[in-house]
C-alpha positions as CSV (number, residue, x, y, z in Angstrom):
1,X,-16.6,62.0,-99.5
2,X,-13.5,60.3,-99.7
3,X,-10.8,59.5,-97.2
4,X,-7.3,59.5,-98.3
5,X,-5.7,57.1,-95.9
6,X,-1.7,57.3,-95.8
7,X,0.6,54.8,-94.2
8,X,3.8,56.4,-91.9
9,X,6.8,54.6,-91.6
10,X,7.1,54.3,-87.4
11,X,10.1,57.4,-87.7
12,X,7.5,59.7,-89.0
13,X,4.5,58.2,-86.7
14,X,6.8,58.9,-83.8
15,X,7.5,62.5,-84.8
16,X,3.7,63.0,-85.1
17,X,3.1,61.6,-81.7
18,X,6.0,63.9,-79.9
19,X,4.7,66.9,-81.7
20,X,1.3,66.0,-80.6
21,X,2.3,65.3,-77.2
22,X,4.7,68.0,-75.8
23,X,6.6,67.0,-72.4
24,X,6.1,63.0,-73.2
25,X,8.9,61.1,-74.3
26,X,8.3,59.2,-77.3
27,X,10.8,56.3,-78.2
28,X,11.5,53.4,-80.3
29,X,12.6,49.7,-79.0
30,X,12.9,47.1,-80.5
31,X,10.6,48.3,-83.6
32,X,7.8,49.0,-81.2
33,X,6.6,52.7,-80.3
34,X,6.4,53.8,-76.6
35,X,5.2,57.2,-75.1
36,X,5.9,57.7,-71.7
37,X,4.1,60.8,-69.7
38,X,6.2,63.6,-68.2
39,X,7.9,62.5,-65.1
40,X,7.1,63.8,-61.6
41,X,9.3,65.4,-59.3
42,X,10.5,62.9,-57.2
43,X,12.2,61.8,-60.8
44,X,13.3,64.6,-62.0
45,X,14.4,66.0,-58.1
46,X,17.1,62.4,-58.4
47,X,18.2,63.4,-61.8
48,X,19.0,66.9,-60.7
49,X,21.0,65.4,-57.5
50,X,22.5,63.1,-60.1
51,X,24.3,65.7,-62.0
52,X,25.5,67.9,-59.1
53,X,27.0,64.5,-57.8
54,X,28.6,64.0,-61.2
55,X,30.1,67.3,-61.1
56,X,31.6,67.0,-57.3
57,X,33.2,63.7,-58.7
58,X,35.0,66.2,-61.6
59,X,32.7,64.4,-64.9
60,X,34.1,67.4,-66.8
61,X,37.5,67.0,-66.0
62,X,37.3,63.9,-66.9
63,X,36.9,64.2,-70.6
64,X,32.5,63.4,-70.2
65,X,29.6,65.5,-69.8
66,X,26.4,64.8,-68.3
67,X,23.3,65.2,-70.4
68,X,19.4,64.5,-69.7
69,X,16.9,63.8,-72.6
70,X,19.5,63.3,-75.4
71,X,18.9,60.5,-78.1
72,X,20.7,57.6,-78.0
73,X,20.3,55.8,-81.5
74,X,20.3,51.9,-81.3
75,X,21.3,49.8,-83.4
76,X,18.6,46.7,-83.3
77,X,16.5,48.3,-85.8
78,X,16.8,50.5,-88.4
79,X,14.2,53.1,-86.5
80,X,15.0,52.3,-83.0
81,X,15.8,55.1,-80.7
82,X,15.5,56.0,-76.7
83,X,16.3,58.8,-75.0
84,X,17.8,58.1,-71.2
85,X,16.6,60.0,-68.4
86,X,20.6,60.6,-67.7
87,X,23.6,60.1,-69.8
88,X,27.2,60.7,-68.8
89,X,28.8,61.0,-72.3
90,X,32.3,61.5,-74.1
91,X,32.9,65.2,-74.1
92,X,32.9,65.6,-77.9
93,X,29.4,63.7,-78.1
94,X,28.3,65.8,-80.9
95,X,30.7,64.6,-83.0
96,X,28.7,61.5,-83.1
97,X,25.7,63.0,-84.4
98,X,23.6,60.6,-86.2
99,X,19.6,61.7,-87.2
100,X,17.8,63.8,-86.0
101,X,19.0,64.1,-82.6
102,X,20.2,61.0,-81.9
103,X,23.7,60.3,-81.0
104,X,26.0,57.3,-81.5
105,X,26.5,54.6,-78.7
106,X,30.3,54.5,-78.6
107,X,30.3,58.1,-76.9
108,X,27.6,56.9,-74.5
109,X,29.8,55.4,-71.4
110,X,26.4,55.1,-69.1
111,X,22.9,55.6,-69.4
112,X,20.5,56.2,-66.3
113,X,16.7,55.5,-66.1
114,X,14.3,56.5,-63.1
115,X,11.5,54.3,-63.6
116,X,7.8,55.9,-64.3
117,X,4.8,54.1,-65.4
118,X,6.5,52.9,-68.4
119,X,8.4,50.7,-65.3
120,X,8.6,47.5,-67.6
121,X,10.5,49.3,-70.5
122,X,13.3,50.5,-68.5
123,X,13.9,46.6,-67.1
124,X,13.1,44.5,-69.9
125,X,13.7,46.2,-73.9
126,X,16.0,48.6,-72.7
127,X,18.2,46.1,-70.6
128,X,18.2,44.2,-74.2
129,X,18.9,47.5,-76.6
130,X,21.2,49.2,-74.0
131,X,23.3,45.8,-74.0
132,X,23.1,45.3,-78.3
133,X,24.2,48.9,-78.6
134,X,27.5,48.1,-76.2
135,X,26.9,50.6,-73.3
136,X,29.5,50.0,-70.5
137,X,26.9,50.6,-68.0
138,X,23.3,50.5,-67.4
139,X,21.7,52.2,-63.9
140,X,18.3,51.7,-63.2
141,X,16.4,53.2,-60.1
142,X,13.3,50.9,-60.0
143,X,11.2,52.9,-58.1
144,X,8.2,50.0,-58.5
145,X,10.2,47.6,-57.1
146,X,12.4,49.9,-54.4
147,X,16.0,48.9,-55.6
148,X,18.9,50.0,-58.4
149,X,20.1,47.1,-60.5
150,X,23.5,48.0,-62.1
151,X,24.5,46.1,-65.8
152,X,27.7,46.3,-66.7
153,X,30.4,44.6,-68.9
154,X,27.9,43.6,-72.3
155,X,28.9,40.6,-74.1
156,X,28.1,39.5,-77.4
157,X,24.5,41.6,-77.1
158,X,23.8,40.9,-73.5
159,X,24.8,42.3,-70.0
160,X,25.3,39.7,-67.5
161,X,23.2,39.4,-64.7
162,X,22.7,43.2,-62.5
163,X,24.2,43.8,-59.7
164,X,20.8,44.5,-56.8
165,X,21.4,47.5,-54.0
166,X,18.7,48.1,-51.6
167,X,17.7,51.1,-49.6
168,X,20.4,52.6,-47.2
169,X,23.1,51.3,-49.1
170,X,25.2,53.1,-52.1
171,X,26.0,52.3,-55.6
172,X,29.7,52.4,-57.0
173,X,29.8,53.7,-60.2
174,X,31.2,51.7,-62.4
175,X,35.3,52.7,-63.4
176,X,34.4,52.4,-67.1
177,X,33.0,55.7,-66.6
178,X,35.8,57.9,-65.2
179,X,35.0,59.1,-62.0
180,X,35.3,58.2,-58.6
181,X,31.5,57.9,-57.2
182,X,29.1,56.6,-55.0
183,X,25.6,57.2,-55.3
184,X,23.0,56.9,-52.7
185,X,20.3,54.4,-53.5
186,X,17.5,56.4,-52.0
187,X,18.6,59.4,-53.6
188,X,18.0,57.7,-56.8
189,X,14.9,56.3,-55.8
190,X,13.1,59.2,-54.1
191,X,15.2,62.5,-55.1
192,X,15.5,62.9,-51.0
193,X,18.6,63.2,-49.5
């Protein structure tokens, strides 16, 4: 018997893998496939309390929306994609439609992530691809570590240094993206509050 062996380019390997794995989030960074289980609730209870703070701070009048699970296509390499737990985003963000559905990063103006077991991603390629791609602002609950760093401000490819905030203490959100907000940093990390 023969065996016809075909080699996939790492797009259509990743479309295999999502299709084969429904509720896991399959990316691309830095030319390297990652699948990350579904989240649990504490995660998804902080994005939830993440977008009703959003809309108390007016997001919509404001000229953004807020959207969870959208594509954000990056520029490092020709395949590379992620998709944020949480994006606040120009209003007219589907104008920037690029594949599949993946969105340009100029209409991005922050990008959230709640760290899961994928906990190394969120602080290391995606700190590096958020930064080439020119987001304003990068907020990451690290829920392994118990803390929220907060990049802002890229520069030539790279975001300076985060800001840390602890437990009991709030994060401002940065002006760049057009509200007036500060978020609780247990909120973010637990979904309590």
């Amino acid at each position: 018997m023969a065996v016809l062996q075909q080699e996939l380019s790492l797009g259509e390997a990743a479309a295999q893998l999502a299709r084969a794995l429904p509720g896991h989030r399959v990316e691309i960074l830095q030319g390297r496939l990652t699948v990350t289980p579904p989240p649990d609730g504490s995660h998804q209870l902080a994005l939830t309390k993440l977008g009703r703070a959003f809309d108390g701070a007016g997001i919509v009048e404001a000229g953004c929306e807020y959207v969870q699970g959208v594509g954000l296509w990056l520029p490092t390499l020709p395949s590379d994609f992620a998709i944020p737990d949480f994006s606040v985003v120009e209003g007219d963000f589907r104008d920037a439609h690029v594949t599949k559905n993946y969105y340009a990063p100029h209409v991005f103006r922050m990008v959230v992530e709640v760290t899961s077991s994928n906990w190394s991603d969120d602080l290391g390629p995606k700190v590096e691809c958020y930064a080439q791609a020119g987001i304003p602002a990068y907020l990451v609950a690290d829920r392994k570590h118990g803390e929220v760093l907060l990049y802002t401000d890229p520069a030539d490819g790279k975001y300076p240094d985060p800001r840390r905030f602890e437990r009991g203490v709030r994060v401002p959100v940065p002006k760049c993206v057009g509200v007036d907000l500060e978020l609780s940093v247990d909120v973010l990390l637990d979904g309590d509050g």
